[in-house]
N, C-alpha and C positions, 0 to 999 in steps of 0.2 A: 861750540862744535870743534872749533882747534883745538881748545885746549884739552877734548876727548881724544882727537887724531893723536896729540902733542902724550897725553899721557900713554896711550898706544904706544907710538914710538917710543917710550921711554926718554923722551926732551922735556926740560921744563925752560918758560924762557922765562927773564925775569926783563922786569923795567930797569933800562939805565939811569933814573932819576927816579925817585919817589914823588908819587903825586901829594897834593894837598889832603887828599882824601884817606892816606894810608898813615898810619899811626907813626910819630918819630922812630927812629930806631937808635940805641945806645946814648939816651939821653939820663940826665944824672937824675938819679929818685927813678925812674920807671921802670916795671915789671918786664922781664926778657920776655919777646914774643914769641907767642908759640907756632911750632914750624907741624907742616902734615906728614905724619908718621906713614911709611911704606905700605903697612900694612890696612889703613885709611886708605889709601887712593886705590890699593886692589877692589876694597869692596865697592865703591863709589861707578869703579867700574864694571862692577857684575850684577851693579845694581841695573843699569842703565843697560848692557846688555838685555837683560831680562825683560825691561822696558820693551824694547824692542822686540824680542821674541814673542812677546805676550799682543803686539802691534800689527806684527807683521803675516804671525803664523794662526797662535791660539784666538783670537779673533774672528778670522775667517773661516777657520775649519768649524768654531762654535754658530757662527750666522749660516753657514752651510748644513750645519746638521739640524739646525731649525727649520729652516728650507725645505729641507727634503721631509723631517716630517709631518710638516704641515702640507707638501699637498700627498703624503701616502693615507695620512688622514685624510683628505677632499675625497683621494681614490677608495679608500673602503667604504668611506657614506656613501657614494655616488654608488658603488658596485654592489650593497646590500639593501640601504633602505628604498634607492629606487627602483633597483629591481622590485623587490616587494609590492611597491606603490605601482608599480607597471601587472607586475599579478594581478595584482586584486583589478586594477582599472579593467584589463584584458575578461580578465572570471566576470565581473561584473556588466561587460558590453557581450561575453558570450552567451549570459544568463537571459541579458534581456533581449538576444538577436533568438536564443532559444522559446523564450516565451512568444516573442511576436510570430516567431513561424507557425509555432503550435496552434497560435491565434489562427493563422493566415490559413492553414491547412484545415482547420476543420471547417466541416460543410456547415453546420447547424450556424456558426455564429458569423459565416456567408453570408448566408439568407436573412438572419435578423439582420446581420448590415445593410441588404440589400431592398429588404422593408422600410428600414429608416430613412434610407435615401429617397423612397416613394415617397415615405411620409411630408421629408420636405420640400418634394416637387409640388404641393397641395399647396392652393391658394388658403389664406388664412381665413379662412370662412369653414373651408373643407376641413382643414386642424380641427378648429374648433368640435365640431361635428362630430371628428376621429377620434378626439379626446373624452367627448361627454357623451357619446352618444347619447343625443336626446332623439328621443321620435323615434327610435331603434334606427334611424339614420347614419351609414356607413359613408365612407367619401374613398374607400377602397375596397376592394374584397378581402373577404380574411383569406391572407396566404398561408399558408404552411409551413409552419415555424419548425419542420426538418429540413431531411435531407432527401433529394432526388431519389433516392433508393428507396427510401422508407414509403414516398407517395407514392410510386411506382408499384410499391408491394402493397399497397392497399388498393388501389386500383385495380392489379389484378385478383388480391385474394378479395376483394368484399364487389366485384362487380359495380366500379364507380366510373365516372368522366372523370379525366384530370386533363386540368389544363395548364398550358406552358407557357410561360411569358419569359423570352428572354431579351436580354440588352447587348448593346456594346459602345460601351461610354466611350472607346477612340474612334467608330466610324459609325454612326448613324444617320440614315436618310432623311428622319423624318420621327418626332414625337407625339405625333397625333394620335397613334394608336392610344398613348399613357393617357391625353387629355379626352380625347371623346370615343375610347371603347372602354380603357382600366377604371377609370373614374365615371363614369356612366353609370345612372341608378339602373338603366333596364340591364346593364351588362352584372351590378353587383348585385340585381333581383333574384338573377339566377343560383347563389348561395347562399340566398338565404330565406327562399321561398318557402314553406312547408308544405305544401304538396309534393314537393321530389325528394320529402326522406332525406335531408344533407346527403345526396345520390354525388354530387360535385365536389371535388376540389380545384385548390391553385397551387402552382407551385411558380416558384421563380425568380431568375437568379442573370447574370452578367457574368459576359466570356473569362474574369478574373476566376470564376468559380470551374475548379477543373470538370465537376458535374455535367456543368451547363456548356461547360464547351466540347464536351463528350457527345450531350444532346442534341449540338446544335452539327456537328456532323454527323451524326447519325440521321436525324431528318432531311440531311441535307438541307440548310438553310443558306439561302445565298443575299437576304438583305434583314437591318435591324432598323427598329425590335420588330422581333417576332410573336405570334399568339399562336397557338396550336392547341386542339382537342382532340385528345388518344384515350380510345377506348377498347376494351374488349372486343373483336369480330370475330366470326367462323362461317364459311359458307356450306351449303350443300352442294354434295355430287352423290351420282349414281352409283349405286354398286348391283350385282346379282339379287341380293337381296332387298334390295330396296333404297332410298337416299338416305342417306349419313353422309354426319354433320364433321366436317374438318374442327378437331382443336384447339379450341378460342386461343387466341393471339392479341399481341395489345397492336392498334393501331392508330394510323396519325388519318383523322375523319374528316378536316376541317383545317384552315390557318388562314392567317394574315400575316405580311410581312412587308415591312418600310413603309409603310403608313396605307389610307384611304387619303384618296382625293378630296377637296372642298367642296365639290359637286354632290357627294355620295352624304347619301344621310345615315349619320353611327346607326340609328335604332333599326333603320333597314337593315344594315349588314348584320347586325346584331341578329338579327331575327334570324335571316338567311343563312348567314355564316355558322350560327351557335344554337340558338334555340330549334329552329326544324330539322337540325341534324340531330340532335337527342333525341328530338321525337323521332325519327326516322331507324334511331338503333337502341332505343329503349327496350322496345318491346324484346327485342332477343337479348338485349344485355339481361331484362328480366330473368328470362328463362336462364341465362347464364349464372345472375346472380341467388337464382333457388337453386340450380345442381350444386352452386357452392356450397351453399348451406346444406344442400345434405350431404354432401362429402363431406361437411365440416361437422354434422351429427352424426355422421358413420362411424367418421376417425372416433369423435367423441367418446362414440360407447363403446368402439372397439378398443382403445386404451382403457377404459374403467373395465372395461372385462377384464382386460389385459393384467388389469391392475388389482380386482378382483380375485384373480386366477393367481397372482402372486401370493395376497393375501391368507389365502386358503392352503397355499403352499408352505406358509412360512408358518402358518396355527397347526398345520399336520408333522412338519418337522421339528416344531414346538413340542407338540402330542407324544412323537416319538420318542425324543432328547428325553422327555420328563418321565417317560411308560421304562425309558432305558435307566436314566440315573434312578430311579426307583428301585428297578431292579438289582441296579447295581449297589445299594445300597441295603437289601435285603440280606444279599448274597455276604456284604461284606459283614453284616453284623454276627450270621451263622459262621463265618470264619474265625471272628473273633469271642464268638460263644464258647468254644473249645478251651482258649488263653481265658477264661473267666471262670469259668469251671476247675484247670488246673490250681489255679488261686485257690478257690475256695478250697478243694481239696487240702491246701496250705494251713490251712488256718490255726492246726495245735503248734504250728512254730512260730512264738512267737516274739522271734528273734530277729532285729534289724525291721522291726513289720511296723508300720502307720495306723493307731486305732481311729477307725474314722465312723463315727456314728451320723445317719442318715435319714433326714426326716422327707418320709415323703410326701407327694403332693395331695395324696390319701389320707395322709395324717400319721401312717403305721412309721415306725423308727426302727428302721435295721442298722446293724453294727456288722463292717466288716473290715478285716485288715488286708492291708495293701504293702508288698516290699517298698522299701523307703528307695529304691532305685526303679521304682517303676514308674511310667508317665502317666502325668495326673488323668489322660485321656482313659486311662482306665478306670477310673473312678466313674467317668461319663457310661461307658459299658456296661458298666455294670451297674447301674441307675436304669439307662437304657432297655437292659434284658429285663430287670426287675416289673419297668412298670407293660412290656410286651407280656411278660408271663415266659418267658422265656429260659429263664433263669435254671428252673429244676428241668428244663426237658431235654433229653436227649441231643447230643452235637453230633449231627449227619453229617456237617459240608465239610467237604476237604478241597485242600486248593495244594497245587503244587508249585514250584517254585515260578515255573513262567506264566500259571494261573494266577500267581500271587502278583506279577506283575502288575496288573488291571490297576490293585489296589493302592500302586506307588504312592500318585499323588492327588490319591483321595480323600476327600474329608467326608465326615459323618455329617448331615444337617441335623443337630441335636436341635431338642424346640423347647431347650429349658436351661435353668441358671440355676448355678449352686452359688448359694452364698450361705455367708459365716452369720450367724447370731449375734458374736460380739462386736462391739464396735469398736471398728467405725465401717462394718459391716463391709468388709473384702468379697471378693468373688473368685472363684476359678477361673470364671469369664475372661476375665483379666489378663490369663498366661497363656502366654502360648502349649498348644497341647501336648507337647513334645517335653514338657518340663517333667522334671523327675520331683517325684513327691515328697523327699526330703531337704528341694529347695523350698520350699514354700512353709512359713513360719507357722500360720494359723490351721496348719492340720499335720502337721508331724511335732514331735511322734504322735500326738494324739488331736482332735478334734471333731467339729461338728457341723453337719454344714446340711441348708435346706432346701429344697427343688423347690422353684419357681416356673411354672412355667411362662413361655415366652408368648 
């Protein structure tokens, strides 16, 4: 390090004695020692500069640009891939919060929930029972695997009992109704008795169900669970004319609510509560449920009429449409009997002309020619006139320009095919009718071509 300060300064020092270690000097026989040339110690020293500069500066600004970009890389992984990865987690907890709602919201898969849970209130005897039914023995009633609305509308359109069971899994008084009225064979006889016509249903469902908690303010219900039987009623009043009957309405006939005491016997209330009240509003739900039925044959025939009356409507404007395009198709063929006529009038020039020889479906073979700029639909026309008889008689119809309108974008329904003889046996059929008869290769100038009909 001094002797860098030393050459800095431009001092050199030297030893005032020579060590052991440094080669004699001006000794006899030895080679002059060689001294360091000026130009030697400069580079020595820009060596070592350099040294340093590469120590002090390039160094650091290198391990700092590594630095920095190793974490702009950390910051663009972190700020692309997990975004993404936050995407999709996000898309995919929204997907499945979406589907659970959807779950959640509908009524139907409610009440199958709400079934299932019955199900496993049922001692394992009753499963058993529910699962095989042996004996046609039930361990619940069949509920109805809709929606409150749907039973609701069968009750009132088909004149039934429906009955209502509801719950509420956070405050309930009392489960007894579940064990000895829901699971009661005399209470599940009632649905499945056959003398009452399946006249009954059940429905029912827990306050989670927005249905049932609709229901259960509307009946005003002030304890769970509840049972309830709503049927069709109307009463009589008086009028001038004599009694008539108010309006059938659905009504609540019958319930239980937060249980039956230990004292009270199910099959009694049963009785009391359910079965003599059917009997008691059977008899006019009857009469209710025949006016239905003939409103419902009323409607019946009055749409089949209805639909009858269409039917007859749409075969007479059928009748029309066909009595009209017929006509209109008469008319058109006398219009273009004139243009067939001037043709043949044609026939000694036989110049720029199509010989087109014509087998008919008679057998006879007329020859007639056709300008090679005319469209092959004439050709049809005149086949057409030939086999009406049309051909020699007089051309009466005349159309004028906004008469000729009609016939813009009409087509003739010809009932026949021309085709060629030779093979590989071409058709007319095949072109459009607007084509001019000197595109077509196998009848200009000349050809032969035979009616088929269709």
């Amino acid at each position: 390090m001094s002797s860098l300060w030393s050459r800095l300064l431009g001092r050199q020092q030297y030893n005032s004695l020579p060590t052991t270690n440094d080669p004699p000097q001006n000794l006899p026989g030895s080679f002059p020692a060689e001294t360091a040339s000026p130009e030697t110690g400069n580079q020595s020293i820009r060596t070592s500069i350099l040294e340093w500069l590469i120590f002090l500066i390039i160094k650091p600004i290198t391990f700092a640009a590594v630095f920095v970009l190793a974490l702009f890389s950390r910051f663009i992984s972190f700020l692309y891939f997990d975004s993404i990865d936050i995407r999709r987690s996000r898309s995919a907890s929204e997907t499945a919060t979406t589907s659970c709602n959807a779950l959640m919201n509908d009524p139907i898969s409610k009440v199958e929930s709400f079934v299932r849970a019955l199900e496993e209130n049922l001692s394992p005897e009753q499963q058993y029972y529910s699962q095989n039914y042996e004996n046609n023995v039930l361990s619940l009633p069949p509920f109805f695997h809709g929606s409150y609305t749907q039973a609701l509308y069968m009750a009132i359109n088909r004149g039934k009992f429906l009955y209502v069971y509801l719950t509420n899994p956070s405050n309930e008084s009392s489960s007894s109704i579940f064990d000895r009225i829901i699971t009661n064979p005399k209470f599940i006889s009632i649905f499945t008795t056959e003398n009452r016509n399946n006249q009954n249903i059940i429905w029912g469902g827990d306050l989670t169900n927005s249905e049932a908690y609709q229901l259960a303010n509307s009946l005003n219900v002030t304890k769970f669970p509840f049972l309830g039987l709503l049927c069709l009623t109307r009463t009589s009043t008086m009028t001038p004319q004599g009694p008539s009957k108010t309006p059938p309405k659905i009504s609540l006939i019958s319930k239980i609510q937060g249980g039956i005491s230990d004292d009270q016997d199910p099959n009694k209330v049963i009785q009391s509560k359910f079965i003599k009240r059917t009997l008691k509003y059977e008899p006019e739900l009857s009469l209710i449920r025949a006016e239905l039925k003939e409103k419902y044959m009323a409607e019946l025939v009055r749409k089949q009429q209805n639909a009858d009356y269409q039917q007859s409507l749409l075969k007479d404007k059928q009748k029309k449409a066909q009595k009209e395009r017929k006509k209109l198709a008469a008319d058109y063929l006398r219009w273009k009997q004139l243009h067939i006529q001037k043709l043949r009038s044609q026939q000694a020039d036989r110049q720029h002309m199509a010989k087109i020889a014509i087998k008919m479906a008679g057998g006879n073979r007329e020859t007639f020619y056709f300008p090679e700029d005319s469209p092959i639909e004439d050709i049809y026309l005149y086949v057409e006139l030939h086999q009406k008889s049309l051909i020699d008689e007089e051309a009466n119809f005349t159309a004028t320009g906004r008469e000729a309108e009609k016939f813009k974008d009409f087509e003739y329904p010809y009932q026949f095919r021309l085709v060629s003889p030779v093979p590989p046996l071409p058709s007319l059929n095949d072109y459009d009718k607007s084509t001019k008869v000197k595109d077509v290769s196998f009848i200009y100038p000349s050809g032969l071509l035979m009616v088929e009909r269709l």
